[in-house]
N, C-alpha and C positions, 0 to 999 in steps of 0.2 A: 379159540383160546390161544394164548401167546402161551410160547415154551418160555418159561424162567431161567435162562442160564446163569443170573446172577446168584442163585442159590445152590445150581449145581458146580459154579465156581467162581466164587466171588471176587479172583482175584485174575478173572479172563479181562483183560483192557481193550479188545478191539476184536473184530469177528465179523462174518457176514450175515445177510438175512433176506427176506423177501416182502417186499410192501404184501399189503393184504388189502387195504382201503387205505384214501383219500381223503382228507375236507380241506378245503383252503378258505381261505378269504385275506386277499389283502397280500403283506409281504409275508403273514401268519399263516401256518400250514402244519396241520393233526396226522400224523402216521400210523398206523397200525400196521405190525410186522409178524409174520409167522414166528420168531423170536427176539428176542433180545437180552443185553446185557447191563439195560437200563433198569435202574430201582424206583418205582412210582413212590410218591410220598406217603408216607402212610406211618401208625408209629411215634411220631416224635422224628422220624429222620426224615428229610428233605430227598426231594429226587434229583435222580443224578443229571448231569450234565454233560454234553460232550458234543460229536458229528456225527451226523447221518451223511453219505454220501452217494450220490452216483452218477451216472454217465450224463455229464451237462448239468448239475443242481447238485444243492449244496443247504443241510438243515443244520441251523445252529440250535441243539434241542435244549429248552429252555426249563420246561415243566415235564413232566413226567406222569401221569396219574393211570390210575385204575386198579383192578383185582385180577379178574379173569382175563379178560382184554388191556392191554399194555396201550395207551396211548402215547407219543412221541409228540410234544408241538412247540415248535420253535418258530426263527426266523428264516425265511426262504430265499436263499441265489440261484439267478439260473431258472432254468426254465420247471415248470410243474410237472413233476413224476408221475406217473403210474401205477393202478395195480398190476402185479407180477413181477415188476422190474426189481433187481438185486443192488442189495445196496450195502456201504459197509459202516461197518459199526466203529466208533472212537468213542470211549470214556474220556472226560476230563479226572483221569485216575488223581490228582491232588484233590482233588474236592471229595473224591469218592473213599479214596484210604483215611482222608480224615474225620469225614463221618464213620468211618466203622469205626477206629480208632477210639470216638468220641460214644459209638453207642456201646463198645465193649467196656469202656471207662465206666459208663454210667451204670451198668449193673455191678461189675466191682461194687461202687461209691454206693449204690442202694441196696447192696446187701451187704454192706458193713456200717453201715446207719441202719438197715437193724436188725441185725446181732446185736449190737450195741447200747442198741438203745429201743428198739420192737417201733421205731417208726417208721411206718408203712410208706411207698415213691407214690403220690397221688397223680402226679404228673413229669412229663421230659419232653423239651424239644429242645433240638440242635438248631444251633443261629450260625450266621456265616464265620463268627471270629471266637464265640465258645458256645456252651451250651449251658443249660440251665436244668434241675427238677427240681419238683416242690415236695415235700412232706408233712406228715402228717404228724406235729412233735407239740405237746399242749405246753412243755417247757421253754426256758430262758435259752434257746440256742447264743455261745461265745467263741467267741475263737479257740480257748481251750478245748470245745467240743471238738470244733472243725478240727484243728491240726492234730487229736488224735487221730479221728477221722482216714484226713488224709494222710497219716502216716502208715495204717494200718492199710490203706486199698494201696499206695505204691507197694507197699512190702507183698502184695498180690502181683500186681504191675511187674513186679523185678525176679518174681520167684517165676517164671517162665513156664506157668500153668498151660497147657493145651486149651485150646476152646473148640467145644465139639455141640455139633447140631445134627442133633435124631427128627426123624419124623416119622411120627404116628398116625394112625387112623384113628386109636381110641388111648388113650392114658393107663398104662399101669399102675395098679396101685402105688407100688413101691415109689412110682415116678412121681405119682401125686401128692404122696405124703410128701416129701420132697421139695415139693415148688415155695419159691418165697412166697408169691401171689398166688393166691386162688386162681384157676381159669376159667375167664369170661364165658357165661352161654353164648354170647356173641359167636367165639371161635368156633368155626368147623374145620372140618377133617378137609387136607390132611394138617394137622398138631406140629408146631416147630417148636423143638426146645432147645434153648440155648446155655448148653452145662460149661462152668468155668470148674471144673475138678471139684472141689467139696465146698467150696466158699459160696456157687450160686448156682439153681436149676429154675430156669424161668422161660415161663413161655415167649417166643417174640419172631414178629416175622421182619425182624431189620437183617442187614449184613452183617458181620463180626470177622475181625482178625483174628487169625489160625492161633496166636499163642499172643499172650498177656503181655510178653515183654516189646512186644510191637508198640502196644501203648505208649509206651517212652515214660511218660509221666501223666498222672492227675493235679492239678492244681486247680485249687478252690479258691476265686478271685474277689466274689463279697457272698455277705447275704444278709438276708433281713423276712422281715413277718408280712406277712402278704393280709393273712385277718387272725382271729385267738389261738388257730390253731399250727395252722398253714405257715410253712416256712418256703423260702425260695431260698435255694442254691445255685449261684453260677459257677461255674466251673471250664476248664478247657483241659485238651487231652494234645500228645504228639506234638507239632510245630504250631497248634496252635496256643497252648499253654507258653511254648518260647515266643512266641511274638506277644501274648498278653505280659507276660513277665518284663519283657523290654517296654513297651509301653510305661507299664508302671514305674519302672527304673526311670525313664527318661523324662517320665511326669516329675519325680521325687529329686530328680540332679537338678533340672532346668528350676525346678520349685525351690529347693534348698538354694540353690544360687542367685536368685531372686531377693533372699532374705540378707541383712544390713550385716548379720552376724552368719557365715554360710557353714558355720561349724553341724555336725550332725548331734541328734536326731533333729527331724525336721518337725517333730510333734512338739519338742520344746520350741524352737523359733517361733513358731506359730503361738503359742501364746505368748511369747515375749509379743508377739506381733497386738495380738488381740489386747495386750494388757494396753498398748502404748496406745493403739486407736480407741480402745475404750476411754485412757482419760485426756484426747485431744475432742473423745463427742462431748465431755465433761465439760471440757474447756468451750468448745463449740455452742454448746447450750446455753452457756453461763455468758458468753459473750451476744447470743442471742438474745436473750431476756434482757440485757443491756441495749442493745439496739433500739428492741422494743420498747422499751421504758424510753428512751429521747424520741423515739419516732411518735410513740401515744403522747408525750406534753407538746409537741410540734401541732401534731393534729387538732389538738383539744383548746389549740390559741387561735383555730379556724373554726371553729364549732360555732352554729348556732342557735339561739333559744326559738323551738319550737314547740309548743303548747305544752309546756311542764318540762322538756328534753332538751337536752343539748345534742344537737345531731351534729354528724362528721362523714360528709363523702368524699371519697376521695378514687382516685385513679391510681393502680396500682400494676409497677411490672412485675411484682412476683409471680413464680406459679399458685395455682391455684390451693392448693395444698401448704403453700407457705401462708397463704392469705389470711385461709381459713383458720387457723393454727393463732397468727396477730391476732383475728377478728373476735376471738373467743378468749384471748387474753388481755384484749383492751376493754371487752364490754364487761367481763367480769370485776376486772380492775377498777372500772370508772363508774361507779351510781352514777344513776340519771343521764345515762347516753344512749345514742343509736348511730351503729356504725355502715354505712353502705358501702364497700368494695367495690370497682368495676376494675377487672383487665383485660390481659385479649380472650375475649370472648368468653367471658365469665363474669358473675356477680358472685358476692358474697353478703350478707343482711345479717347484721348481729344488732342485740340488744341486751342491756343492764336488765336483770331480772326484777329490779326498780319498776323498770319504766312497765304501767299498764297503760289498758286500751288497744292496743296494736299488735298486729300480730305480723311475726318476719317472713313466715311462708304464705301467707295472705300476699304480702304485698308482692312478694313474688311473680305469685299467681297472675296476679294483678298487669305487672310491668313485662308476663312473658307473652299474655293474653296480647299485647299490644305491639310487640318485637320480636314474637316468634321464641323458638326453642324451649327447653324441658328443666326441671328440676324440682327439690321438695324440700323437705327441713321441717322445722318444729316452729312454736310459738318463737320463741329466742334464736335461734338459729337457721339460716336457710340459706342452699346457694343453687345457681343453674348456670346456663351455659346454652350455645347454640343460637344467640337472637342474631337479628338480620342487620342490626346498627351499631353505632361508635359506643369505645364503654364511656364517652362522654355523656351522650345522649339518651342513655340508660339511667345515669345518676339524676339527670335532670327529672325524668320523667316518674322515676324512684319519690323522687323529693317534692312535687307537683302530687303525686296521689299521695303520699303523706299529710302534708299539706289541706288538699280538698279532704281528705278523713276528719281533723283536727275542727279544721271550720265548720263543716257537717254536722 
């Protein structure tokens, strides 16, 4: 069993210890130590980070895992250590204050969501630049919710409440009526609880800062509905709420100075923004239907009469998706036509819903059977892509099994 010294003082940043076992492989190498100062992930909080070191080697410890047994595995310098040999312990203490920082944050934040409102923390994990839980709330979560929210857990944050962790072998009553959450049969003894003065008594085996005001601040960055009931909250605590807050600022200055009009707010600009692109797609459309309309009477003075149809193939650089878009406003437009498209490496097959006997994704079929690659479509509509030849020599061969159908 490893001695936990991150419990009996969470705020030890360096120390010694004694390998106990070995596994390596590669530049990777697993420690196990008669103690440590390292937190396995577990929780919702990430494990710690930091150096292992000793005489000649050198561990960059990466992961952290375990319960009873503490494993260590990082990156190895230096030559491969030993069981017995004595080695020293470094926390990367910025990553490690800030997950407590961020796990003392989140019980604040989940027990004044509900107080508030009785919705239960379903879920928490700390990420590298905030953290996130989910709840359990069947209503309209708004911003109005949030920033009473977080107005109520910084005035927690600011009032410089103590934060104390007991442990137990078994639960007092008194202690249990108490707890926001029920405690898991999961948990065995020994019981950690993590009391913020009257605002929250909840079981948890993460680390915590000594007093509330450590926190610096809570800040609730988005959120949204994860399924009917379930909400997601991200959030950040300490220096990492001021680098999320910069961020955003420097998203919203660089944004706003971007716009023609760089006056604030930037919520207005933006639909000036939206208004003007909305009626230049107006314009854009209207000028398109015009294109269309010269390009279909262009085509239609190349058209020629085959068995009742007027057909029109043609080679085409659009992309495919513009194609298809002409090919189903020109057959519509035109009784008694059929339009074949070929570009790079695409057909398109349209037909006037006029014209019977023939079907567009038949012919398809037909002209892929013979050229390779894939596609499908309807009666009237069809297109593929992937053959082995010229979109020349697709129309030809398009218009040849046409053709032998008719005389057939």
């Amino acid at each position: 069993m490893t001695e936990k010294l991150f419990y009996s003082d969470p705020y030890l940043k360096e120390t010694t210890a004694r390998i106990t076992r070995v596994e390596s492989g590669g530049e990777k190498i697993r420690l196990l130590l008669d103690r440590t100062i390292f937190y396995p992930e577990g929780g919702g909080q990430p494990s710690d980070r930091g150096i292992i070191e000793g005489d000649g080697f050198r561990v960059h410890v990466e992961k952290v895992t375990g319960k009873e047994e503490i494993w260590h595995e990082g990156r190895l310098e230096g030559r491969l250590p030993g069981e017995g040999e004595a080695v020293r312990l470094v926390l990367d203490w910025e990553w490690r204050y800030e997950n407590m920082r961020a796990h003392t944050g989140q019980h604040i934040l989940s027990a004044v969501i509900k107080g508030l409102y009785d919705a239960e923390t379903t879920g928490f994990q700390i990420f590298e630049g905030y953290s996130k839980i989910e709840i359990d709330y069947p209503g309209e979560l708004t911003w109005e919710i949030v920033e009473r929210v977080e107005r109520l857990s910084n005035e927690v944050v600011w009032g410089d409440i103590e934060v104390e962790v007991d442990v137990y072998d078994e639960l007092p009553r008194d202690v249990q009526s108490r707890l926001r959450k029920a405690l898991s049969d999961k948990v065995k003894p020994p019981i950690r609880v993590v009391r913020i003065g009257t605002v929250d008594v909840t079981p948890c085996g993460g680390t915590h800062v000594g007093s509330t005001r450590e926190i610096g601040l809570i800040k609730v960055l988005r959120f949204y509905r994860k399924s009917r009931k379930l909400w997601r909250i991200e959030f950040a605590t300490g220096n990492r709420a001021l680098s999320a807050l910069n961020e955003v600022l420097a998203d919203y200055w660089e944004s706003l100075d971007e716009m023609p009009n760089k006056n604030r707010p930037l919520a207005e600009r933006v639909r000036e923004l939206k208004g003007e692109i909305e009626g230049l797609e107006a314009e854009k459309d209207s000028l398109r239907r015009e294109l269309w309309r010269w390009k279909a009477k262009a085509l239609l003075q190349e058209a020629r009469e085959l068995g009742g149809f007027r057909l029109v193939a043609h080679v085409e650089e659009w992309p495919m998706k513009d194609a298809q878009a002409f090919a189903i406003h020109f057959a519509d437009r035109n009784p008694g036509t059929v339009l074949l498209l070929a570009g790079e490496n695409y057909v398109v097959f349209a037909k006037n819903k006029e014209v019977k006997g023939i079907s567009m994704v038949e012919l398809l079929r037909e002209v892929l059977n013979e050229v390779g690659g894939g596609g499908g479509g309807s009666e009237n509509l069809a297109r593929g892509g992937g053959f082995r030849t010229s979109p020349e020599e697709v129309l030809e061969l398009a218009e040849r099994i046409l053709r032998g159908h008719i005389q057939s």
